[in-house]
NUFI-608802 format. One record per residue (C-alpha): y, x, z; residue in one letter. Coordinates in steps of 0.2 Angstrom, whole numbers, plus 5000, padded with zeros to 4 digits. Layout:
! residues N
YXZa...
END
This chain:
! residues 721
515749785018x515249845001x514549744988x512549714986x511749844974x510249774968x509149774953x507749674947x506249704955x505149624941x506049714926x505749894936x503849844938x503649794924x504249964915x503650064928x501849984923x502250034902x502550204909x500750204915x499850124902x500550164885x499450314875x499750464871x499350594856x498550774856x500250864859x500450974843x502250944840x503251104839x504951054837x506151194848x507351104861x509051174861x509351314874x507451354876x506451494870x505451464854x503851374859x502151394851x501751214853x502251094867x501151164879x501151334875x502951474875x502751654874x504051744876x504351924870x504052004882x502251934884x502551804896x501651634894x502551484900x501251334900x501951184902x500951044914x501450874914x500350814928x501250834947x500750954961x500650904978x499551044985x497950984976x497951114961x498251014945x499351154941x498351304941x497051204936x497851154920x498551314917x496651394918x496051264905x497451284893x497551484894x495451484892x495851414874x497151534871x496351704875x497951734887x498151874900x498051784915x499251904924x500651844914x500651654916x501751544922x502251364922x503351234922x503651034922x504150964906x505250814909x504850624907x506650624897x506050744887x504550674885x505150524879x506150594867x504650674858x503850514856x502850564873x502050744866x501350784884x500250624886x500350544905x501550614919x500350494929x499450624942x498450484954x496550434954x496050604953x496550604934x497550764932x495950854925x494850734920x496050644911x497050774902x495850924901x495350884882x497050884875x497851034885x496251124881x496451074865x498351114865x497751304870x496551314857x497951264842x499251404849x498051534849x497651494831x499451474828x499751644835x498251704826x498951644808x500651734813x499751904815x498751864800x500251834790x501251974795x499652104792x499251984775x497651974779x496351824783x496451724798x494451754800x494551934802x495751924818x495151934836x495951864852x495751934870x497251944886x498751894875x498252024860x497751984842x496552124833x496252134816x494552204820x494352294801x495752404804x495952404822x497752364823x498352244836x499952154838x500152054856x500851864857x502551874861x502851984845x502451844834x502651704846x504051644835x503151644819x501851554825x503051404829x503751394815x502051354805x501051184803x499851154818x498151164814x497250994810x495451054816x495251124832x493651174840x493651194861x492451344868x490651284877x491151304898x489651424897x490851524886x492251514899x493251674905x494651614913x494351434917x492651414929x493351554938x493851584956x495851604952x497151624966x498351474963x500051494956x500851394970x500251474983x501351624985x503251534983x502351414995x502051555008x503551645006x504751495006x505451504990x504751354983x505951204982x505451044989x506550874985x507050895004x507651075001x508851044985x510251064986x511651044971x513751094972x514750944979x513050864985x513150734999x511750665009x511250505015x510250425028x509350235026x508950095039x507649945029x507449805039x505949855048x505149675045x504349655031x505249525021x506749545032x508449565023x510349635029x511349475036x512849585043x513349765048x514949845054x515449975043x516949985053x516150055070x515750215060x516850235050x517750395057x516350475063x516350665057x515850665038x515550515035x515950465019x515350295015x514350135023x513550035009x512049895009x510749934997x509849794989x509449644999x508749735015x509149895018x510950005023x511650175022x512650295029x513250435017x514050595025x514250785022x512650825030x511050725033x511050725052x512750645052x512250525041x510750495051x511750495068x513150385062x511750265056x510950245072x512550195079x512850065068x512749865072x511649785059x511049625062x509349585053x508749405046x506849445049x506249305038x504649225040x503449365044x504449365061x503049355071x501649405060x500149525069x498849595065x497849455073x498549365063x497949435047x496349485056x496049295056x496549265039x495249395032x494049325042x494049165034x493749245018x492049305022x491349145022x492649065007x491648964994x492649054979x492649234977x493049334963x491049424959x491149624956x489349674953x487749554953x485849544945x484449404951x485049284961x485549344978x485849184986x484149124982x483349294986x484149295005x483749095006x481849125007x481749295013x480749325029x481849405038x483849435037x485049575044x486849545044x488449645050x490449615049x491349775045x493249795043x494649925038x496549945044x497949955037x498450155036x499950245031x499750395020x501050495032x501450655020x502350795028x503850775016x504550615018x505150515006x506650584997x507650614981x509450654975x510350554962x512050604953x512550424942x513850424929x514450264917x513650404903x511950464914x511050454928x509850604933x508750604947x507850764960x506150714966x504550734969x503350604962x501650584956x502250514939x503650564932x503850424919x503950304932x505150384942x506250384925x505750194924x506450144940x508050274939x508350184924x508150024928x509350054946x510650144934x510750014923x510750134908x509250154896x507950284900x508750404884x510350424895x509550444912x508250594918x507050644932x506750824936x505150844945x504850954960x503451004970x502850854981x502550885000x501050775000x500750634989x499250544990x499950404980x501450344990x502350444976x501350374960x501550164955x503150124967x504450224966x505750134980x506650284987x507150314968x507950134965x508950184982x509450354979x510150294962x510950124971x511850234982x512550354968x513250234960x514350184974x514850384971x514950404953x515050614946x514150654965x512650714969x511750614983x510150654991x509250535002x508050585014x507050455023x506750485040x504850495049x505150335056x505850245041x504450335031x503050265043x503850095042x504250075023x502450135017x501250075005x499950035015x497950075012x497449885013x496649785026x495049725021x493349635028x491649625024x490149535026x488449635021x486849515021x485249605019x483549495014x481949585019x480249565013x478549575027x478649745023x480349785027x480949835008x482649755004x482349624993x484449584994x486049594998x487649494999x489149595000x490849495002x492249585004x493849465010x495549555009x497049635002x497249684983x498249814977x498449794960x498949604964x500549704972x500849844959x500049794942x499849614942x499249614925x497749724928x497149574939x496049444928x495549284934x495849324951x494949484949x495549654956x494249784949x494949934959x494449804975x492249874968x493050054969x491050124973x490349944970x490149944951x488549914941x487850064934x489150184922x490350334922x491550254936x491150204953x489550144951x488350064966x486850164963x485450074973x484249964965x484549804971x483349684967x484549524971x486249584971x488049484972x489749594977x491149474979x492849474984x493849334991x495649394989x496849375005x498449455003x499549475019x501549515015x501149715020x501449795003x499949894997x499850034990x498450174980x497950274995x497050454994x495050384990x495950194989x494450054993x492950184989x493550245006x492850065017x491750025004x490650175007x490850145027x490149975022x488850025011x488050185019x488250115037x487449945033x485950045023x485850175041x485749985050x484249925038x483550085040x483550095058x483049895060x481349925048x480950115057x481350195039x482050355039x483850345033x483550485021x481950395013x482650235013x484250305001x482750404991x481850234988x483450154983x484150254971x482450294962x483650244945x485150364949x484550534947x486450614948x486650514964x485250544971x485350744968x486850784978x486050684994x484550794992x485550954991x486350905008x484750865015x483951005010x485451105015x485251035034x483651035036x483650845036x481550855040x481650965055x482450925071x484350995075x484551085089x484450995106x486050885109x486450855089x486050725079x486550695059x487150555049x486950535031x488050455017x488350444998x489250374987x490350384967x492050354963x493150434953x492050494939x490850594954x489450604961x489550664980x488550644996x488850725015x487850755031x488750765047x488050855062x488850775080x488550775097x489350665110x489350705127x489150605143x490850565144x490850495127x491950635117x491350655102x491250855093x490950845076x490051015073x489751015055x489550945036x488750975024x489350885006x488850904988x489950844974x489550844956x490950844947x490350874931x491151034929x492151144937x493851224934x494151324948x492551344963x493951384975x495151234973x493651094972x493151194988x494851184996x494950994992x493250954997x493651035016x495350945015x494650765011x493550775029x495250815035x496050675027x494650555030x494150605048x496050595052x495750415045x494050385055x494650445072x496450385073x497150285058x497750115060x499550045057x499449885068x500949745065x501649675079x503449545075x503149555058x503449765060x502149915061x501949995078x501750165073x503250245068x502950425073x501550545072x501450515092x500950355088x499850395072x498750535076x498150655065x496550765065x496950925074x496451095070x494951115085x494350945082x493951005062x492051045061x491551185048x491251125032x489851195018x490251155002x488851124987x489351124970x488351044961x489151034939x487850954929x488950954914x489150824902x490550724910x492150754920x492550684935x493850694949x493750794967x495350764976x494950604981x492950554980x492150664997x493650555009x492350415006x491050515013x491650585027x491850425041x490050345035x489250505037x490050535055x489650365060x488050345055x487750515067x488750435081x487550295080x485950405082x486850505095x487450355106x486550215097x488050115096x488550035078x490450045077x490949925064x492849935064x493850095065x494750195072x493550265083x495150305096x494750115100x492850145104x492050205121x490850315115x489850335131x487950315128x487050155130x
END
């Protein structure tokens, strides 16, 4: 047997967390790297013959940061949008221009809302750049130069020179010091509804995934964890496999996981699942999901909880109020189950290490490459790709990295790419976490809410991943929705007695940041809690929300845009009935009405929603659209069907037989209000998930007038009562 590779866990972590947190400058450096075309600044190249390179340092995985990006940073430079193009600076790179490009980190809905000032503002410098160039070589003053589709004017004499005939000029001068960014009302380029960049290479099958590389001399390798978490290798018999066709070596990887490394996947992967391994499963042997079911529970009713949001005294308030409503809602664990499984290739020397693969932050993949090579990041490299879904499995834990790298080294000078498989993937996640909740309401005669207790018991991401971003037993991404009033996340409602608590539980299931994270069950607790008072007082739904969230103008605008949109005052046609719900998180404002019907055998058809979002602004009306209609995807995929279940310390599903996802006729039509009030910038991948399963239930409710309190609905009869 080959020796253990392993490397310290708590060492990676900790360098993969510096990779997220440090800061960053406006990227004005223009220093030329060797072999590349003169560059304008970091963000901008022109090349001579008019083509623009912009460089985006945030990742793609079918969301469209990258065209996106490329809109804002070619509005500021005037350029002809016909001849952009871009590319991925590296994390290496990066590091070696004292981090020029800001964050790799794409996650949380960031990649615009985070980045858009200085790539706007790294735009804007190279079109002055570019501007002074033309000035220079025509000696005559800056101010009299005009810019339009990648052409400078000197509008007294009408002559023009374009940007790639000066391009390399223009990096050779000082950047500017001042810049000035245009008003969006200004806006030519960004603002507008632009094809994507990706979307053609996508189409045709010329774009490269991680699972398509491939390099000279490459091998590939296949991977078996133990499949029980906490489980390490206690024997295998490399032996057995060993003359298998093209199998070229049989090596444990870390503490808990072996591989087989041949000429071609498959036989990696066949010679794999015909060898003996023995597992020590550890103590979660027997650990199910009862199991944690019952430790949650506890929590609800724990006398120390970690407090998120609170004004009055809500204890008090709910100890004399004349009436009480209460209701237990709880979330599953779910896998995010991208179509590209989890995959890179590594090629290791005792001089470098450079890693292939798609990830959601580049400079944590160079961490954890790093760390696994046992060189320092200047002698190692990540080249990003395109991901096949990401979702955040590829953002703070980078675990096929460390392996792809472990199993190089055993190589040295090859190339080695390791593709999980789908049942590896489905069973090495980083899972959305399990959580409960108890919601208490106190009612006045009247019926107004006079409070609410909201204790959420359950599992902690950040406890997992960044354990120093938790503070006094405090996870703040648990109030994801839940927030006191302000620009992230915030509750909305005026609550005149309010306490949101969390008593931590974590179950030995790693967590991980999944598309929408906890606004996802929070809003499901929330907006079907609020559809419960509603219903238990004989308030409209609608009315109720109006009353509560008298104080939040911008939430309160997008759920009158969907009610206005539906019609919410006049009845649906015969055999429909809606459900309301709205929430923010992520920097936006968004709210959705779902139209369902249910029919005497109890299948549901979810006809249609309506959802507004206010993101503040706009980049490109088509993508927010396209990621508006793929977060009910996403999240009703999640409503109907998704729950990862441990049985023998293990997960059940391992396959998409197992762990459904939405199909195509089950997808309702969805109309899209967008609703930019300017003034802020918020994210739109992630925020309309949340909205998507309260909506629904809240419509299966007054369709059925059953309350389902746990999901997925796959586990519900929905036959009317």
């Amino acid at each position: 047997m080959n020796a253990v590779l392993s490397p310290s866990r708590r060492r990676f972590l900790g360098q993969s967390a510096a990779g997220l947190l440090l800061g960053f400058h406006i990227p004005f450096d223009a220093a030329t790297q060797d072999g590349q075309p003169p560059e304008v600044n970091a963000w901008v190249v022109v090349k001579p013959d008019d083509t623009i390179v912009i460089r985006i340092a945030r990742s793609e995985m079918g969301q469209g940061t990258l065209t996106g990006l490329a809109q804002l940073v070619a509005e500021e430079l005037d350029a002809d949008w016909s001849r952009v193009r871009t590319e991925y600076p590296t994390p290496g790179t990066n590091l070696a221009r004292k981090r020029v490009w800001g964050s790799f980190s794409t996650g949380g809905s960031r990649g615009v809302r985070e980045s858009h000032d200085y790539v706007r503002k790294g735009g804007a410098a190279a079109r002055m750049m570019l501007v002074q160039a033309a000035a220079n070589q025509w000696n005559v003053p800056a101010s009299e130069c005009r810019t339009a589709r990648s052409v400078i004017t000197h509008v007294p004499s009408g002559r023009t020179l374009t940007y790639g005939s000066v391009a390399a000029a223009a990096g050779k001068l000082a950047p500017p010091q001042e810049v000035a960014l245009k008003d969006p009302k200004d806006w030519q380029v960004a603002g507008k509804r632009l094809a994507r960049l990706d979307t053609v290479d996508k189409t045709t099958g010329k774009q490269v995934y991680g699972m398509d590389l491939v390099l000279p001399g490459m091998l590939n390798a296949a991977i078996k964890d133990c499949p029980v978490f906490g489980g390490k290798v206690k024997s295998f018999n490399a032996n057995a496999i060993k003359d298998r066709p093209g199998v070229k070596k049989v090596l444990q990887v870390g503490e808990s996981a072996v591989a087989v490394v041949a000429d071609t996947w498959w036989r990696a992967k066949s010679a794999l699942d015909a060898l003996p391994i023995e597992w020590d499963k550890g103590p979660n042997a027997k650990l199910s999901s009862a199991d944690v079911a019952a430790t949650l529970k506890a929590g609800l009713d724990a006398p120390d909880a970690a407090v998120g949001n609170a004004n009055g005294d809500a204890r008090a308030a709910l100890a004399g109020a004349p009436r009480k409503l209460e209701a237990v809602y709880s979330y599953p664990h779910q896998n995010h189950a991208t179509m590209e499984t989890m995959n890179a290739t590594a090629k290791w020397t005792p001089q470098r290490c450079e890693v292939w693969t798609p990830t959601q932050n580049g400079e944590a993949a160079l961490a954890a490459a790093s760390e696994a090579a046992g060189l320092p990041q200047t002698q190692c490299e990540v080249y990003k790709l395109h991901l096949g879904g990401g979702f955040g499995r590829r953002g703070a834990v980078h675990d096929w990295v460390t392996q792809a790298v472990l199993i190089a080294k055993a190589l040295p000078g090859t190339p080695v790419k390791l593709i999980w498989s789908r049942e590896e993937d489905m069973l090495h996640g980083r899972y959305h976490p399990v959580t409960q909740c108890k919601l208490t309401a106190g009612l006045d005669k009247q019926g107004n809410l006079t409070a609410l207790h909201m204790r959420i018991s359950g599992q902690s991401i950040l406890a997992a991943v960044l354990p120093a971003n938790v503070k006094d037993g405090k996870d703040p991404a648990t109030f994801q929705g839940l927030n006191p009033p302000g620009p992230e996340a915030s509750f909305g409602y005026a609550v005149p007695n309010l306490l949101i608590d969390h008593a931590m539980r974590n179950p030995p299931v790693p967590p991980g940041f999944w598309r929408g994270v906890n606004l996802n069950q929070n809003a499901i607790y929330v907006e079907c809690f609020l559809d419960e008072i509603a219903h238990a007082t004989k308030q409209d739904p609608l009315a109720l929300r109006r009353k509560l969230l008298k104080d939040s103008p911008k939430h309160l605008a997008v759920l009158n845009a969907v009610a206005d949109k539906v019609g919410w005052g006049k009845p649906p046609r015969k055999g429909i009935y809606r459900g309301l719900a709205q929430t923010m998180g992520f920097g936006s404002y968004v709210a959705a009405c779902a139209e369902v019907s249910v029919n005497k055998d109890g299948k549901l058809k979810i006809h249609r929603i309506v959802a507004a979002t206010d993101p503040g602004h706009v980049v490109n009306p088509q993508q927010v659209e396209a990621q508006i209609e793929g977060s009910f995807v996403y999240g009703l995929s999640a409503a109907l069907y998704g729950a990862c279940t441990l049985k023998d310390g293990q997960m059940e599903q391992s396959n998409f037989d197992t762990y459904q996802v939405m199909k195509l006729d089950e997808m309702p039509a969805v109309e899209s209000i967008l609703m930019p009030s300017g003034g802020f910038w918020g994210g739109v991948g992630e925020p309309t998930i949340a909205v998507a399963a309260p909506a629904v239930l809240n419509a299966i409710f007054a369709a059925t007038g059953k309350r389902i309190r746990d999901l997925p609905l796959k586990n519900h009869s929905l036959k009317k009562v």
